[in-house]
C-alpha positions as CSV (number, residue, x, y, z in Angstrom):
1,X,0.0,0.0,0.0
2,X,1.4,3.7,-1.4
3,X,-0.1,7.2,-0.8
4,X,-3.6,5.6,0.4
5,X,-4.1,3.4,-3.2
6,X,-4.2,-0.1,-2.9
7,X,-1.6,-1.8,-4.9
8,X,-1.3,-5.2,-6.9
9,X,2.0,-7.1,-7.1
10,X,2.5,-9.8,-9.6
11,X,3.1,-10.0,-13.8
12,X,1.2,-8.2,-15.8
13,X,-1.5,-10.0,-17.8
14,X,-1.0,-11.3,-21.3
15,X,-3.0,-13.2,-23.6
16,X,-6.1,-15.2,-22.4
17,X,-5.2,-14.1,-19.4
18,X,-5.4,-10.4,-20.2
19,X,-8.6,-11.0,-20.9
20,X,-9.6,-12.4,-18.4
21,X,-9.1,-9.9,-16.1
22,X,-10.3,-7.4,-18.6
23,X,-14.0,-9.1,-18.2
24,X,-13.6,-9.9,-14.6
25,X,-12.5,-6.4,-13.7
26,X,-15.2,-4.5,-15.8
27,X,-17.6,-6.9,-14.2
28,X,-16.3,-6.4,-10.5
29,X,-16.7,-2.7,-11.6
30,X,-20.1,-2.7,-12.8
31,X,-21.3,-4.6,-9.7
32,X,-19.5,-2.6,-7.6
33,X,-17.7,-6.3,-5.9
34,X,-15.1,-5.5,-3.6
35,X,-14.5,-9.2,-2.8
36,X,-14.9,-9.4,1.1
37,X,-17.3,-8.2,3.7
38,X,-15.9,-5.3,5.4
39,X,-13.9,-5.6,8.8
40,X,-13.4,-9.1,9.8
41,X,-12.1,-10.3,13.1
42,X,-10.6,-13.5,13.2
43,X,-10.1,-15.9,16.7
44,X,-6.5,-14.8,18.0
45,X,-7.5,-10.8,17.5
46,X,-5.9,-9.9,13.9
47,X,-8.1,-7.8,11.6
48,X,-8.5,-8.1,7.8
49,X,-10.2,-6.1,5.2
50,X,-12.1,-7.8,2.1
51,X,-10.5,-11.3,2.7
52,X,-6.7,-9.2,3.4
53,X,-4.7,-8.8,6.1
54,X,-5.3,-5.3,7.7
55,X,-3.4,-3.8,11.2
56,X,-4.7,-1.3,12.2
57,X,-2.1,0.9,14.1
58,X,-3.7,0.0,17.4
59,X,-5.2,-3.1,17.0
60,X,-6.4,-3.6,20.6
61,X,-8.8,0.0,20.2
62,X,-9.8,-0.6,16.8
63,X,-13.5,-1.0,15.7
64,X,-15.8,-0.7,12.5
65,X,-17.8,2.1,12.4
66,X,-19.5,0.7,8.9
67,X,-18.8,-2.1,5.9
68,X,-15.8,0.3,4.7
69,X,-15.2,2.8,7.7
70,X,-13.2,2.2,11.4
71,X,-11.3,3.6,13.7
72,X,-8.7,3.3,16.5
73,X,-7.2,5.9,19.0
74,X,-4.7,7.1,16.9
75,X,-6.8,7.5,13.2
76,X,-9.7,6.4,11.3
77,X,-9.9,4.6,8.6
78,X,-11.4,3.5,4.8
79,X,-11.7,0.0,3.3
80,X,-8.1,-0.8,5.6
81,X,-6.1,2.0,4.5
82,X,-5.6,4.6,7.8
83,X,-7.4,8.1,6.4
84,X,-4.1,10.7,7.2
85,X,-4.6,13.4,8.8
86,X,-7.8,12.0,10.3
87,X,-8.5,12.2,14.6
88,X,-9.2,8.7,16.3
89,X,-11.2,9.6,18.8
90,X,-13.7,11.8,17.3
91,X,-14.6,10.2,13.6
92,X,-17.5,8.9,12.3
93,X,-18.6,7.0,10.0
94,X,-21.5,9.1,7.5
95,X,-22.5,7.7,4.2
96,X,-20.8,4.6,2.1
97,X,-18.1,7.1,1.2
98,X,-18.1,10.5,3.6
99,X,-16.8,10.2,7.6
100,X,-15.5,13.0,9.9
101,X,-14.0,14.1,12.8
102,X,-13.8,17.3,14.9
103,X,-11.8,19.1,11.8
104,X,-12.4,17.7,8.9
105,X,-15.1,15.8,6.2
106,X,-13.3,12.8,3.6
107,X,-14.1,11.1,0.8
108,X,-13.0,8.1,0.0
109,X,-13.8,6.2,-3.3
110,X,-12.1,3.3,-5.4
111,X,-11.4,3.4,-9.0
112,X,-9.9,1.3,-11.9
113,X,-7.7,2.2,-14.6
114,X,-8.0,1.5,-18.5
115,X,-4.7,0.7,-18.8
116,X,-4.9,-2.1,-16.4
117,X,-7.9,-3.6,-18.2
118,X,-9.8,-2.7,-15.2
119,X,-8.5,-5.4,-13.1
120,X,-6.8,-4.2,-10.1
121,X,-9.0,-1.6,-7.7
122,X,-7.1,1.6,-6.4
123,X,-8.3,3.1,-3.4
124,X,-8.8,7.6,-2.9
125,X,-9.4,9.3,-0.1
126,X,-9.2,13.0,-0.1
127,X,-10.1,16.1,2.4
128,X,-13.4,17.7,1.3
129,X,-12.1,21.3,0.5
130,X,-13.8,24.1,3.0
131,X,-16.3,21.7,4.7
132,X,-17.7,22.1,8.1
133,X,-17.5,19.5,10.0
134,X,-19.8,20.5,12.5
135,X,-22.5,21.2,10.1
136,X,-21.9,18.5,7.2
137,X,-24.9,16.4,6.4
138,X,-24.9,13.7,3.8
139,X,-28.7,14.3,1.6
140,X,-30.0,12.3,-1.1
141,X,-28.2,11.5,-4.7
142,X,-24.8,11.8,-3.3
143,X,-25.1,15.1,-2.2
144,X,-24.4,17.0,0.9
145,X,-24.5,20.2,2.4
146,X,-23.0,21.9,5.4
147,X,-23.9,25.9,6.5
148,X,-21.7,27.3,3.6
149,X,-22.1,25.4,0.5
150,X,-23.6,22.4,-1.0
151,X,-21.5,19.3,-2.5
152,X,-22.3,16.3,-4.8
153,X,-19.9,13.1,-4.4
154,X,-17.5,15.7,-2.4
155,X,-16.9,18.4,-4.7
156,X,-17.9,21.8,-3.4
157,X,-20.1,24.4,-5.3
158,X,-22.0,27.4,-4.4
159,X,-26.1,27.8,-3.9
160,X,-27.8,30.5,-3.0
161,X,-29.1,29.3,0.8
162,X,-27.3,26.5,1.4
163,X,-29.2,25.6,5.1
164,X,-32.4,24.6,2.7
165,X,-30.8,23.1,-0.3
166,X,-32.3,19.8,-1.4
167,X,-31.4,16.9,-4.0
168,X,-34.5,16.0,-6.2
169,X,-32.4,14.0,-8.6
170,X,-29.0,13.4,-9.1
171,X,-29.0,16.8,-11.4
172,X,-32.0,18.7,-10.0
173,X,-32.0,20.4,-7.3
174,X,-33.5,23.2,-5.1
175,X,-33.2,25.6,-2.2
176,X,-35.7,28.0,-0.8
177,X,-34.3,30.6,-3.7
178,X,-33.4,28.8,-6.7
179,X,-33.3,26.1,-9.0
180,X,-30.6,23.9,-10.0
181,X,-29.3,21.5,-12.9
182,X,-25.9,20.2,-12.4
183,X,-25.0,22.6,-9.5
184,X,-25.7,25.7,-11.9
185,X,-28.1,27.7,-10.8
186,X,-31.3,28.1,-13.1
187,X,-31.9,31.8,-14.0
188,X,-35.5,33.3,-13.1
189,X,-36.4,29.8,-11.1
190,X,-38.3,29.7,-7.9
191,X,-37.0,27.5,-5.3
192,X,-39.7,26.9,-3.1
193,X,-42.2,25.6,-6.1
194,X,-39.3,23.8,-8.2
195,X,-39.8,20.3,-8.3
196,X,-39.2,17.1,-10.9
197,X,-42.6,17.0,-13.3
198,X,-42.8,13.2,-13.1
199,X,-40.5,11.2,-10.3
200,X,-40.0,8.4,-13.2
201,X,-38.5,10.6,-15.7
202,X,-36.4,13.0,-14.0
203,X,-35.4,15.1,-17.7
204,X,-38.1,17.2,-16.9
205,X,-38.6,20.1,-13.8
206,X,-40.7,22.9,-13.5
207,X,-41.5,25.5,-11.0
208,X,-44.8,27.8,-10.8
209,X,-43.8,29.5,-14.0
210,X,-41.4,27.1,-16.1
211,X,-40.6,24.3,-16.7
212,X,-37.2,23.4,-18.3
213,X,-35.1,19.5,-19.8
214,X,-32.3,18.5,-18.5
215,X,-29.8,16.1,-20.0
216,X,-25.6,15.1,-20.0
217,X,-25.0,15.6,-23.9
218,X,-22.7,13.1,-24.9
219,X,-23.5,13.1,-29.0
220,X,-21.4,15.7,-30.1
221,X,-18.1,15.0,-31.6
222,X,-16.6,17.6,-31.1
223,X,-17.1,18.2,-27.3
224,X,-17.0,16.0,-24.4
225,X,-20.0,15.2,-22.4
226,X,-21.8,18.3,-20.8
227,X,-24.6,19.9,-19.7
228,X,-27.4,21.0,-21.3
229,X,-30.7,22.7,-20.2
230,X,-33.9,23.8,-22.6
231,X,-36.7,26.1,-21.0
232,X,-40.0,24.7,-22.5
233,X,-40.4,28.0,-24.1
234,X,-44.4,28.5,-24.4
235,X,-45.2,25.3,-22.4
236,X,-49.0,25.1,-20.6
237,X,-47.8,24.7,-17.6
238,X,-51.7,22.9,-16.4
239,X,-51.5,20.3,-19.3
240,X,-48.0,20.0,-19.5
241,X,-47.0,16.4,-18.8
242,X,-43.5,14.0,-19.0
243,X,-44.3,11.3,-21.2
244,X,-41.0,9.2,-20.7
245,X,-38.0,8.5,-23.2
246,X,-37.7,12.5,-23.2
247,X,-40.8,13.3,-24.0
248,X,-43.1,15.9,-23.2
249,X,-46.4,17.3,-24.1
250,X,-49.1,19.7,-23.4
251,X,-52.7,20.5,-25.1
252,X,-50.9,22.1,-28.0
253,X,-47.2,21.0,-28.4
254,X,-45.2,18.3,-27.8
255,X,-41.1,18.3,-27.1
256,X,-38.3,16.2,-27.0
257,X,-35.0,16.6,-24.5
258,X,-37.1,20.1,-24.5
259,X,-36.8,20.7,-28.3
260,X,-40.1,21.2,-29.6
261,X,-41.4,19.1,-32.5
262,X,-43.3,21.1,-34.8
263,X,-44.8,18.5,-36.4
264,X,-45.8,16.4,-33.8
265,X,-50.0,16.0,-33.0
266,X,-49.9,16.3,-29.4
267,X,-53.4,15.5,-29.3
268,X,-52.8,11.8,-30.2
269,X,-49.2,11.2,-29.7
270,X,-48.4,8.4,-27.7
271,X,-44.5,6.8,-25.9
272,X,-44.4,3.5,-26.4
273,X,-43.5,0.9,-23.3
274,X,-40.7,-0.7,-23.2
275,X,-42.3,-3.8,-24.4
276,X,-43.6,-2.1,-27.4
277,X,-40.0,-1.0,-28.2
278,X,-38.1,-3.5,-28.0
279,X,-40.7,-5.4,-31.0
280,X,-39.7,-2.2,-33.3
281,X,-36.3,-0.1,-32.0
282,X,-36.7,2.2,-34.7
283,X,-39.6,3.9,-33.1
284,X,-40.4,4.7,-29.6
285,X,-43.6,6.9,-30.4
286,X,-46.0,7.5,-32.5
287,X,-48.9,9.9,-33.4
288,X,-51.9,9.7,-36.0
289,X,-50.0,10.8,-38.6
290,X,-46.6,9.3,-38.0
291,X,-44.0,7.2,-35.9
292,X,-40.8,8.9,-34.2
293,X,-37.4,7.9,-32.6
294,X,-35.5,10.2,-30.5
295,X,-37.4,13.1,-31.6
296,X,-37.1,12.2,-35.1
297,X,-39.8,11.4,-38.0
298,X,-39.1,7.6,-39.1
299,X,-39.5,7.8,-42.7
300,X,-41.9,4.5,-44.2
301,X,-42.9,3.8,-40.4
302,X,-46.8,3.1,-40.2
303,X,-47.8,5.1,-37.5
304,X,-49.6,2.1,-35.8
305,X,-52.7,2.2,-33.1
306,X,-52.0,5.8,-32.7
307,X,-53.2,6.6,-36.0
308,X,-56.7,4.7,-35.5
């Protein structure tokens, strides 16, 4: 163990072994395996961590606070590595990744690396910049908020009262002022009426006057994934429904990712289930006149049951 990261001895992988670990890592990643169950204390008093030997620096005052978090006298601790910098006596355990003490807030997360095929599991734990301990508490989503600021898996941004901010999503948000969508504030938004339009497709918000989508672009070559918010510009706001898959409609229009479709009948058009889908994954919906995918006319597409 180096600088808080676990490390992995051994020869590099080759050939079927390579992959191998390249589909055993990716799947350890994806189900989140960390191949043990916590703090373990076996019959003569020596402590592992996941199935591995772990001493803690005073073995005789150590205990788990949680699956990943423990302490001693001297320190605490996360998933067996000692947390430095941290105080023994007063920290706690707070969410699956957050603990304090008396001076601090940490966050400790594992990660893989590409270029080891995703096979070997590397252990962070960092200082939460400018949190109050005294005040930190973990909220929904992976957020958090203490009495300056607000913070989503650790990283600290600004809102305007931080005392009332609340997670709706992981992207929406809200305090008793404003709006948010990835921890930017929404211009013109009204905190206290802000809220997702349907808790099943949380793309869409709205407040008493608005209502805006919200989505992580990821389609555009030439820019990495990012943000990106649409008001419903024009939107009924008392017929104005989500409709799933990014849909939305109201007794006149209909949008998708908050793009309207001028061509769409919003009188008859209809999101197909999931079940429906998956027998035709070129469309997704349809209306009288025609079927659609993404947002998009499909050309030669009957327009099925809608139409009838």
């Amino acid at each position: 163990m180096q600088n808080g990261t676990l490390q992995q001895t051994g020869t590099a992988p080759t050939g079927f072994a390579r992959v191998c670990a390249l589909a055993l890592g990716a799947l350890a990643a994806l189900c989140g395996c960390d191949g043990g169950a916590g703090y373990q204390r076996g019959w003569a008093g020596d402590w592992t961590y996941g199935g591995a030997a772990f001493t803690p620096g005073d073995p005789t005052t150590f205990q788990p606070l949680s699956p990943h978090f423990g302490r001693d006298a001297q320190q605490g601790y996360c998933r067996g590595s000692a947390v430095e910098g941290s105080e023994g006596a007063t920290f706690e355990a707070l969410s699956q990744h957050e603990a304090r003490d008396s001076r601090a807030v940490y966050y400790c997360k594992t990660y893989r690396k590409a270029q080891e095929y995703w096979a070997y599991q590397h252990l962070r734990t960092t200082t939460i910049p400018g949190a109050d301990a005294a005040s930190y508490r973990v909220l929904a989503h992976g957020h958090a908020h203490d009495r300056h600021r607000a913070y989503d898996r650790g990283q600290p941004f600004a809102v305007r009262d931080a005392a009332s901010f609340e997670p709706l999503s992981p992207r929406f948000a809200r305090d008793a002022q404003r709006g948010y969508f990835e921890h930017a504030e929404i211009p013109a938004s009204h905190g206290p009426s802000f809220a997702l339009m349907d808790e099943d497709d949380p793309g869409y918000a709205r407040d008493r006057t608005h209502a805006w989508h919200g989505h992580i672009e990821v389609n555009q070559p030439d820019r990495g994934p990012h943000p990106v918010l649409r008001p419903l510009r024009g939107a009924d706001l008392a017929t104005l429904r989500a409709l799933g898959r990014g849909y939305a409609a109201d007794a006149r229009r209909v949008w998708y990712q908050g793009e309207p479709l001028a061509r769409a009948d919003a009188a008859s058009f209809t999101v197909l289930s999931n079940a429906t889908a998956d027998v035709d994954v070129d469309v997704d919906a349809r209306d009288r006149t025609q079927a659609w995918q993404r947002g998009r006319i499909v050309a030669g597409k009957d327009p099925g049951p809608a139409a009838r």
